[in-house]
Each structure stands twice: as C-alpha cells, then as structure tokens.
LUMKETI-994439 format. One record per residue (C-alpha): x, y, z. Coordinates in steps of 0.2 Angstrom, whole numbers, padded with zeros to 4 digits, always signed. Layout:
N
XYZ ...
//
This chain:
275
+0000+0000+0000 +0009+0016-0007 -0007+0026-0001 +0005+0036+0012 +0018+0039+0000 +0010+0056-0009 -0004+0057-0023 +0009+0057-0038 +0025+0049-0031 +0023+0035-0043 +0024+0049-0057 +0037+0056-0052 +0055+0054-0056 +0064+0058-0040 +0055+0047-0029 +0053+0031-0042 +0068+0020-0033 +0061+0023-0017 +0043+0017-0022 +0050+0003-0030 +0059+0001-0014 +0044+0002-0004 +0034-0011-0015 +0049-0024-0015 +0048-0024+0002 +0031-0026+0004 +0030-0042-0008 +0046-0048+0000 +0036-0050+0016 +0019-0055+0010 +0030-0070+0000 +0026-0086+0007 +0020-0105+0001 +0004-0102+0009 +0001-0084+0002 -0004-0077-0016 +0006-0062-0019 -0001-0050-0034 +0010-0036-0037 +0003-0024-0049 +0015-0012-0047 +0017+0002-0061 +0035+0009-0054 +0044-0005-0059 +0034-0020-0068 +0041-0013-0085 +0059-0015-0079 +0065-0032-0083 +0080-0033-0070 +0065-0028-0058 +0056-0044-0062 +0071-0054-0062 +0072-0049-0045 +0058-0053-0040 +0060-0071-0050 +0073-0073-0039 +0065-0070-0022 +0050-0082-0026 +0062-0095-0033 +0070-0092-0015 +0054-0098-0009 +0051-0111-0020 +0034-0104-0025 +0030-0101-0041 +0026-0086-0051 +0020-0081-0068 +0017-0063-0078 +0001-0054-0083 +0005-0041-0097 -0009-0032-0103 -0004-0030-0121 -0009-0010-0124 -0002-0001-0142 +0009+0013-0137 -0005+0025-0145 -0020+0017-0137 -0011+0022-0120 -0007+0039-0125 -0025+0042-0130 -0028+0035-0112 -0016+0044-0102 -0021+0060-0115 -0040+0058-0109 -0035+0055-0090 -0024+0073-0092 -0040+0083-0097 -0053+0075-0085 -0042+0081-0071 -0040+0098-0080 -0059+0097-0080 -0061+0092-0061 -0069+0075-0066 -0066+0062-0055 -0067+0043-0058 -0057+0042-0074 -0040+0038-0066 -0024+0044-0061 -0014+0051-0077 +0004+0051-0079 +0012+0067-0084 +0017+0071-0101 +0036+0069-0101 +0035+0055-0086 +0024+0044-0098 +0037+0049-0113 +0051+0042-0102 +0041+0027-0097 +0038+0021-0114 +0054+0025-0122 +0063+0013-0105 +0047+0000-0105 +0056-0017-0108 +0041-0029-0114 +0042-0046-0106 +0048-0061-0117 +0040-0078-0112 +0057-0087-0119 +0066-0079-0104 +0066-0090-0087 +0060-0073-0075 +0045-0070-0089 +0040-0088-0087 +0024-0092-0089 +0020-0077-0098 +0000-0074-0101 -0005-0058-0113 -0020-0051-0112 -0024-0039-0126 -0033-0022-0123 -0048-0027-0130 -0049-0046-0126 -0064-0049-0114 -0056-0066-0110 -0042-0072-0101 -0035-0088-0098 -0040-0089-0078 -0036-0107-0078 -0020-0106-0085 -0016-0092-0074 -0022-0103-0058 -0013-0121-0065 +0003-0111-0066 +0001-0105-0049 -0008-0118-0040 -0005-0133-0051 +0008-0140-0039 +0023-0139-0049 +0040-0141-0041 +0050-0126-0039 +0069-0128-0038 +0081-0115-0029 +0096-0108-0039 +0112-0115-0035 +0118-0101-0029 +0107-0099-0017 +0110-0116-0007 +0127-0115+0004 +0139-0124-0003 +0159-0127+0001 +0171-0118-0012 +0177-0131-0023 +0194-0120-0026 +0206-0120-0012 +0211-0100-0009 +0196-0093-0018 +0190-0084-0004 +0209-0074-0003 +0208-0070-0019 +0190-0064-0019 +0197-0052-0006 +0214-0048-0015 +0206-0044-0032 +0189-0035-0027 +0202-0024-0016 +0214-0022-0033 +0200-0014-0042 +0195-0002-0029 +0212+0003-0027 +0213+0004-0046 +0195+0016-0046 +0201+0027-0032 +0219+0031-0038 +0210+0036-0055 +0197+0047-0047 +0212+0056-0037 +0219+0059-0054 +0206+0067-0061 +0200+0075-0048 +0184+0086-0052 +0181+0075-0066 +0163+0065-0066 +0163+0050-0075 +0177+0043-0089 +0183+0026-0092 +0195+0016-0084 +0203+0002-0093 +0207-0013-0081 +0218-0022-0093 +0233-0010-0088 +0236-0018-0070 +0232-0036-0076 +0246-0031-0089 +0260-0027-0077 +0256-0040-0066 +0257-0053-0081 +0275-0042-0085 +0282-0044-0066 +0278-0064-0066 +0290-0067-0082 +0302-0057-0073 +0299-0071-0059 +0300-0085-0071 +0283-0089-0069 +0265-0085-0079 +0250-0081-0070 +0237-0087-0082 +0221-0082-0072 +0226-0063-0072 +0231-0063-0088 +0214-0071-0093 +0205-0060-0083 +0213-0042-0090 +0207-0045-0109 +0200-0030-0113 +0192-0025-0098 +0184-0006-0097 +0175+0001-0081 +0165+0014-0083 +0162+0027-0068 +0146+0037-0066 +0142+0054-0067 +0143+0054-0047 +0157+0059-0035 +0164+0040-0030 +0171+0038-0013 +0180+0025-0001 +0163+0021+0007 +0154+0019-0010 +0166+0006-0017 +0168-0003-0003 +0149-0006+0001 +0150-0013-0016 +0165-0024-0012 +0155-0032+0002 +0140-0034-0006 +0150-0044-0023 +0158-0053-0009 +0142-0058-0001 +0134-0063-0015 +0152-0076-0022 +0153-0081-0005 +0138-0097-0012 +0146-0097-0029 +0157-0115-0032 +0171-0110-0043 +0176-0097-0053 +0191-0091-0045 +0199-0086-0062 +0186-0074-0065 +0183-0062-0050 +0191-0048-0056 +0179-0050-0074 +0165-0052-0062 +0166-0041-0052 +0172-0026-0066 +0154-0032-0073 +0146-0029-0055 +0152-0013-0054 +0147-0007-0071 +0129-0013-0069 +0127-0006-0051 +0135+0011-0057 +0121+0012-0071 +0109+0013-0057 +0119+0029-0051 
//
C-alpha cells in the first residue's frame, strides 16, 4: 500500500527508486508458500531486471510465479493517459490517475516488454486491450497446479570447490578499488570517464615473467576490460559497500576463481548504471 507515500509519487521521477523500494519490500514480506502475492505495481513492472528480481525472491521460496501483461499499443495508451490529463484539468473524477506528459514519454521509451522465452518472464500470459477473456485457468494451473520449484544453486550454501578462492575474492575486489580510487584522485573534479582494467592485469602478467613464472588467471581476466564510472562523486565508502556486497553474493558461488576480477568489473558497471 503506497497510499502514504503522496498522490503522484509514482509519477514522479525523483522518488521512483524509493517506491520501487517500498513495494519490493512489501512483496518480499507478503511472499510465502501459503500466500498469493499480486503485485501490480506500475513503478517498476516494466523493468526487466526488476522482475528478475523478483523471479529470484520467489524462486528463493520455491513458489511459483507467472506474468500478466496487458498488451496495450503505445497509441492506445497515450489516448488513455491523453484523456486521464483533461478529466483532471476538467475536475472530473473517476477516470484515473494520469501520468504526466514527459514522465509517460520516459516510461515508454525505457518499457522493456516481457519475453516468455526468458526463465524470470516464465509463464508469460498476454491479455490484449480489447480481449474480454483471459486464460484464468491457466493463470491458476501455473500457480496452483503443484509444480516443483527448484532454488538456484547459488542460493544453497555450498563449500568452495577451489582452495584459496576466498583470498583472492578479497585480493582482487580490493585491486579494483584501489585501481578506481587512484583514478578518481587523478582526475579530480572529473565526473565520470573510463577506466581500462587491462593496464594492471598487464603489469602483473610483465612482473611474473620477470619471476620465471606466468599467472594465467590474471592474464585471462585483463582481456580488454573497461569500467565505466558514473556521473557521481565515487568515494571509499561507495566502493567498498559494493565490495562487500559482490563478496556476499560469491561467498555461495562453487568455482570461478579465475574470473573475480571480470565479475566483479561487470558488477560494478551494472550497479554504477543505477547511479
């Protein structure tokens, strides 16, 4: 229930991650075995990573899940959200809440329409904007049929196959956010920019010759890898939240050891998007 939240917050740019926020947390807490869960939520249902997320979380559960899209023409809904714009110019009431010009503009040109081939869109039901059926029994066999719903891998706990992989989870997460923060005090008052991470693995692959010995994972891992900062001020406290949070998150990963630094360059770059 966003009721508390402010008559327009879900239209309004500034406060849309914090009712996404609120919602996840409300379905989060609602999710059960025993519970049917609808979560109609506007703010974030067009964002595919936000389903994925929520995928994930009733995976967790082992419950099952399944998308409604209500398949609407990009010009039906403008007329829509057109006509919703004048009744409340007029005072009428009734006709529902309107989104406003440019945040329904933005909404559209980011909607990411589900795809039923894609495990977190799975089962997928469309309903058109002018069906007067839908496919209740299919919606209630996907959800109450009795299906058995496995938890991801990484979710169960499991014992790292690769002796020393939690040393150099540690050594090469703190490596690239050495790497970020000696960049960002080289350009100081610079938002922004590229980093490319291939320059370290380089000179660490140049110093093991010297040693007689070749470090094949690092070598691996620097092909080509570019990092590219937000338009934000980064600090110590930023990037290393981050850190702990990647760390976390390998902690139940088997393996993998010669990819941390790849990984965790691509975990930075998609939670820097978000900035």
């Amino acid at each position: 229930d966003l009721s508390t939240a402010g008559q327009h917050e879900r239209s309004a740019n500034a406060s849309e991650k914090d009712a996404r926020a609120r919602v996840y947390a409300e379905v989060k807490r609602h999710l059960s075995a025993n519970d049917l869960v609808i979560c109609d939520a506007a703010g974030g249902n067009y964002i595919k990573g936000w389903r994925y997320q929520l995928y994930c979380e009733s995976k967790a559960l082992r419950t099952p899940h399944c998308i409604v899209h209500v398949g609407t023409p990009i010009e039906v809904a403008r007329r829509v959200n057109e006509a919703r714009l004048a009744a409340r110019e007029a005072g009428e009431e009734g006709k529902g809440e309107p989104y406003e010009k440019e945040t329904w503009e933005n909404l559209v040109f980011r909607y990411e329409e589900p795809n039923g081939m894609v495990r977190w869109d799975s089962p997928l039901f469309t309903v058109g904007w002018e069906d007067e059926e839908v496919d209740y029994e299919g919606i209630k066999e996907a959800l109450m049929g009795g299906g058995v719903v496995r938890p991801n891998a990484a979710t169960l706990p499991t014992k790292h196959a690769e002796e020393g992989y939690l040393y150099k989870l540690d050594r090469e997460t703190q490596a690239v956010v050495t790497k970020i923060l000696e960049w960002v005090k080289d350009h100081e008052g610079e938002e922004g920019g590229v980093i490319d991470m291939e320059e370290e693995a380089q000179r660490k692959a140049r110093l093991a010759g010297k040693k007689g010995r070749r470090d094949d994972d690092e070598g691996e891992e620097g092909g080509g890898l570019e990092l590219a900062l937000p338009q934000v001020k980064l600090g110590v406290p930023v990037l290393q939240r981050l850190r702990r949070q990647y760390i976390q998150l390998q902690r139940l990963e088997t393996g993998g050891a010669g990819r941390v630094r790849e990984g965790f360059i691509g975990f930075l770059n998609a939670a820097f998007e978000e900035m």
